[in-house]
C-alpha positions in Angstrom: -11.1 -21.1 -44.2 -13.6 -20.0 -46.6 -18.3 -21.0 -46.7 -17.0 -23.5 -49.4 -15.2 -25.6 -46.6 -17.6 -25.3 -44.2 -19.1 -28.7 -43.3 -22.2 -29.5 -41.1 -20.6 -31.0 -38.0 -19.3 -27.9 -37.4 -21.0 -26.5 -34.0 -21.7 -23.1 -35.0 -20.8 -20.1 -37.2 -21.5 -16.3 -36.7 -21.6 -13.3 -39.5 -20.0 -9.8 -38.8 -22.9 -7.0 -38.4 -20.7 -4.4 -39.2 -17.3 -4.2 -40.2 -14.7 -5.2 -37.7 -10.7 -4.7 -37.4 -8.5 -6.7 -35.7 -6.7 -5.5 -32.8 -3.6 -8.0 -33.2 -2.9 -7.8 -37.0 -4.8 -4.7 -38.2 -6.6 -6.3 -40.7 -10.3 -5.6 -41.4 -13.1 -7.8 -42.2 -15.7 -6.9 -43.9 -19.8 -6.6 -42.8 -21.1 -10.1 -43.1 -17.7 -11.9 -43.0 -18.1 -15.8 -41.5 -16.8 -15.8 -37.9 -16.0 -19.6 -37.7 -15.3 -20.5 -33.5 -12.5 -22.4 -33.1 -10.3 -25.0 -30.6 -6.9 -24.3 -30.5 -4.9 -28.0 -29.6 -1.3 -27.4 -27.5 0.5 -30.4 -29.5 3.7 -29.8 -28.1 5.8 -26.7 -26.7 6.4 -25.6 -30.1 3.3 -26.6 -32.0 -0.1 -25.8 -31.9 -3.6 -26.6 -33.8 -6.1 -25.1 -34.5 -9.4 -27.2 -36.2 -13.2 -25.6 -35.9 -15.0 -26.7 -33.0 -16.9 -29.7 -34.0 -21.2 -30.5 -32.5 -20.8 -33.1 -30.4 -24.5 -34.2 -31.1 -23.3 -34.1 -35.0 -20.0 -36.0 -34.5 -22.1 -39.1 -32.6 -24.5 -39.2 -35.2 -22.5 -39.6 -37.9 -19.9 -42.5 -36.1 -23.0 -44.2 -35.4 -24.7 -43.8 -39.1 -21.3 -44.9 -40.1 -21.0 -48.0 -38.0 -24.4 -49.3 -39.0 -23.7 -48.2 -43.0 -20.9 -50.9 -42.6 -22.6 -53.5 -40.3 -25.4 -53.3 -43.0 -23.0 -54.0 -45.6 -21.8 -56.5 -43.5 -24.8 -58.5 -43.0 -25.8 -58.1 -46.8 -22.4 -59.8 -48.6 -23.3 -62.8 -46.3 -27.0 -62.9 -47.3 -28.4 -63.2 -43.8 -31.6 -61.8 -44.4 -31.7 -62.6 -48.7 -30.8 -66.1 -48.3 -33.6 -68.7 -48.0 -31.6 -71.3 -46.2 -33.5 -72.1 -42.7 -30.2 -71.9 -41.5 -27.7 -69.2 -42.5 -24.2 -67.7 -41.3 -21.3 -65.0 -42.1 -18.3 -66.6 -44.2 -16.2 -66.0 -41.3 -15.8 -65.8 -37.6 -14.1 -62.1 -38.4 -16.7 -61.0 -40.7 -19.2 -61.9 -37.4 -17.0 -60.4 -35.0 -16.7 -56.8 -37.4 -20.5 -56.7 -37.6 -20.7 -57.5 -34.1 -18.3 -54.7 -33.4 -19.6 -52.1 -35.6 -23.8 -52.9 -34.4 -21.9 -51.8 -30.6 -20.5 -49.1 -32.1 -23.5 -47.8 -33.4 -25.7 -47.8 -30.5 -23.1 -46.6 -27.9 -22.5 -43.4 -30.2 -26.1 -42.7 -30.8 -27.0 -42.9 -27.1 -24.0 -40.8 -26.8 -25.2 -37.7 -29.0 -28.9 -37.9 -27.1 -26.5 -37.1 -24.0 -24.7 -34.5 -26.1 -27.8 -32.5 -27.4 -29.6 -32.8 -24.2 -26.8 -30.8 -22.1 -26.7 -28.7 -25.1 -29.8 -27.2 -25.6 -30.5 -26.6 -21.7 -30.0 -23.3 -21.0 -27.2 -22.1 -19.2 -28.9 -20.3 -16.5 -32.3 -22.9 -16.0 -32.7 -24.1 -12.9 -34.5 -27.1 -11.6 -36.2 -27.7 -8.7 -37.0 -31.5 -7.8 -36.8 -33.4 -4.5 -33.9 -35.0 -3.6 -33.1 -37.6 -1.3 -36.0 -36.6 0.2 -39.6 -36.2 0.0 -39.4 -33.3 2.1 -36.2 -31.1 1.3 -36.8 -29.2 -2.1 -33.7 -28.8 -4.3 -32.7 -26.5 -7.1 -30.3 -27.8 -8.8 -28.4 -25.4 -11.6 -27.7 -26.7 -15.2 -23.9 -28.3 -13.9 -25.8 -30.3 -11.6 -28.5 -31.1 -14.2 -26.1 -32.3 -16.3 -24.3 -34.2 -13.3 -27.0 -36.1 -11.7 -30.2 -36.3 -13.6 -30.7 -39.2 -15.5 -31.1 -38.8 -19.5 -34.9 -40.4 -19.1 -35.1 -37.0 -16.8 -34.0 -35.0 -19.0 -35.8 -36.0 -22.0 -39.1 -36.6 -20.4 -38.9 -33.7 -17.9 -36.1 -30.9 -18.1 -36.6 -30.3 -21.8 -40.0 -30.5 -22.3 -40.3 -27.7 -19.6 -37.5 -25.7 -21.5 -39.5 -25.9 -24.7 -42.9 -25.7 -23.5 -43.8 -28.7 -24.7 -45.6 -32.0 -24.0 -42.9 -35.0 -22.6 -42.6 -37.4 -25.3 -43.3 -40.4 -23.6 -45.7 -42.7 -24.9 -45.0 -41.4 -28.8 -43.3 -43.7 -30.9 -40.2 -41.5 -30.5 -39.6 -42.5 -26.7 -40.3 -46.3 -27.8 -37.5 -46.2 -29.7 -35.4 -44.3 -27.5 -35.9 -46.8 -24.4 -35.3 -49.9 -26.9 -32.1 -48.2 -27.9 -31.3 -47.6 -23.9 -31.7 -50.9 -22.6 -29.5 -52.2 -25.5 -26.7 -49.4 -25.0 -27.0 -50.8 -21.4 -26.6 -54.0 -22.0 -23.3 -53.3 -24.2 -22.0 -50.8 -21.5 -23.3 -52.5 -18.2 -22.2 -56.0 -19.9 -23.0 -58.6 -17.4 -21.2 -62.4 -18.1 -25.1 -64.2 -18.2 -25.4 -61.8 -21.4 -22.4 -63.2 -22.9 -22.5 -67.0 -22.4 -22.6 -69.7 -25.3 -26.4 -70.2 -25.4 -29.2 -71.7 -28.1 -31.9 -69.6 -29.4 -34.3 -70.1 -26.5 -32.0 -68.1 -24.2 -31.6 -64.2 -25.3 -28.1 -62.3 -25.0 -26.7 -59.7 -26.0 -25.1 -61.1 -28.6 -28.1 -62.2 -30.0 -29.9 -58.8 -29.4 -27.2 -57.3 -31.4 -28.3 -59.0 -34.5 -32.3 -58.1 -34.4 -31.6 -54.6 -33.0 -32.9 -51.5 -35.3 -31.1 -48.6 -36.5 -29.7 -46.9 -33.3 -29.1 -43.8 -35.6 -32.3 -43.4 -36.5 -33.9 -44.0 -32.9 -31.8 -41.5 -31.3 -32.5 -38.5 -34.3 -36.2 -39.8 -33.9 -36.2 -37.7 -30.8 -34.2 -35.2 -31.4 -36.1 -34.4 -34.4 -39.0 -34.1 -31.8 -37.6 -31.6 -30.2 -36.0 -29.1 -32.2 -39.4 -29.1 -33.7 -40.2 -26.8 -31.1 -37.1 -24.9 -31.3 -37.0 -21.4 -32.4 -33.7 -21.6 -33.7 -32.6 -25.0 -35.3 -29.0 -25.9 -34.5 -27.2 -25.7 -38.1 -26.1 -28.8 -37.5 -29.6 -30.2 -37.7 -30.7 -28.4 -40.6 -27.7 -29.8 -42.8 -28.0 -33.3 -41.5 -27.0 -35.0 -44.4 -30.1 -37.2 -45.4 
């Protein structure tokens, strides 16, 4: 693969310092030569493939960008917010449903690359010490178990601050968003049958959250942007984000 092909979801990519010959086929590349890491797929007995190892954090982002890219387009051919009817509606129960569908989509993915960036950027050897269970019995709990059992709010308002050596982001407009884009992901994932019921406008569901919620893409890269501010090294990922 050559730097042409390279695209920005890709999780990382190394340069030689020196020149360097390989052991299997003899070959030798030069100083400076792009060391892409790779993920090599076991398709069948006979088959195997071999793709660059994708960011997580990158891949989320841009399902969810997509999604709401096509719910807005959605929403726009039916003139829901151009139209100055007092009452308005999509030309079809599917064209709901799809915008429906992709708004979902969109939020579960961006909560779902906060989750991925957090895990990434803790170190692998922090440690964490926090009462458990207890208000007496200390525990320190490695980054597996960091990852396991602290809650993302944790994470984000605790563990990485402390990582960075910055202040928690609570109270800035970047944990507002993030906590508006929780307790919808929530609702979507944790869907209870009062937040699906045929209802008028007086009673909020979900369904009718899904139609006045903001972009879930933006709220989630919000606070990431917040903190790889105080990164020394910017994933790449980041700093090709396409804008």
């Amino acid at each position: 693969m050559t730097e042409s092909e390279n695209d920005w979801r890709m999780h990382n990519m190394l340069h030689l310092s020196e020149d360097w010959t390989s052991p299997w086929c003899g070959q030798t590349a030069p100083k400076g030569s792009q060391v892409t890491l790779s993920s090599v797929v076991q398709l069948n007995k006979k088959k195997t493939l071999a793709i660059a190892l994708p960011n997580a954090t990158a891949l989320c982002l841009n399902m969810s960008k997509r999604s709401w890219a096509e719910a807005r387009e959605i929403r726009i051919k039916a003139k829901i917010d151009s139209s100055l009817k007092s009452e308005v509606g999509f030309d079809s129960h599917s064209e709901a449903f799809d915008y429906i569908e992709r708004v979902m989509e969109s939020i579960v993915m961006a909560f779902t690359a906060l989750e991925a960036f957090v895990n990434e950027i803790i170190p692998d050897d922090y440690k964490y010490e926090a009462y458990r269970k207890s208000e007496t019995i200390l525990e320190l709990m490695n980054k597996e178990q960091i990852e396991r059992f602290l809650s993302l709010d944790e994470k984000l308002s605790t563990i990485l601050p402390e990582v960075l050596s910055i202040k928690s982001p609570k109270g800035i407009r970047c944990w507002q968003g993030y906590r508006k884009l929780k307790t919808v992901r929530d609702r979507v994932i944790h869907m209870k049958n009062v937040d699906r019921r045929s209802s008028g406008p007086d009673i909020p569901t979900l369904w009718h959250e899904l139609f006045k919620v903001k972009s879930p893409v933006f709220q989630a890269k919000d606070i990431i942007d917040y903190f790889v501010k105080a990164m020394d090294d910017c994933p790449r990922w980041h700093s090709e984000y396409p804008k």
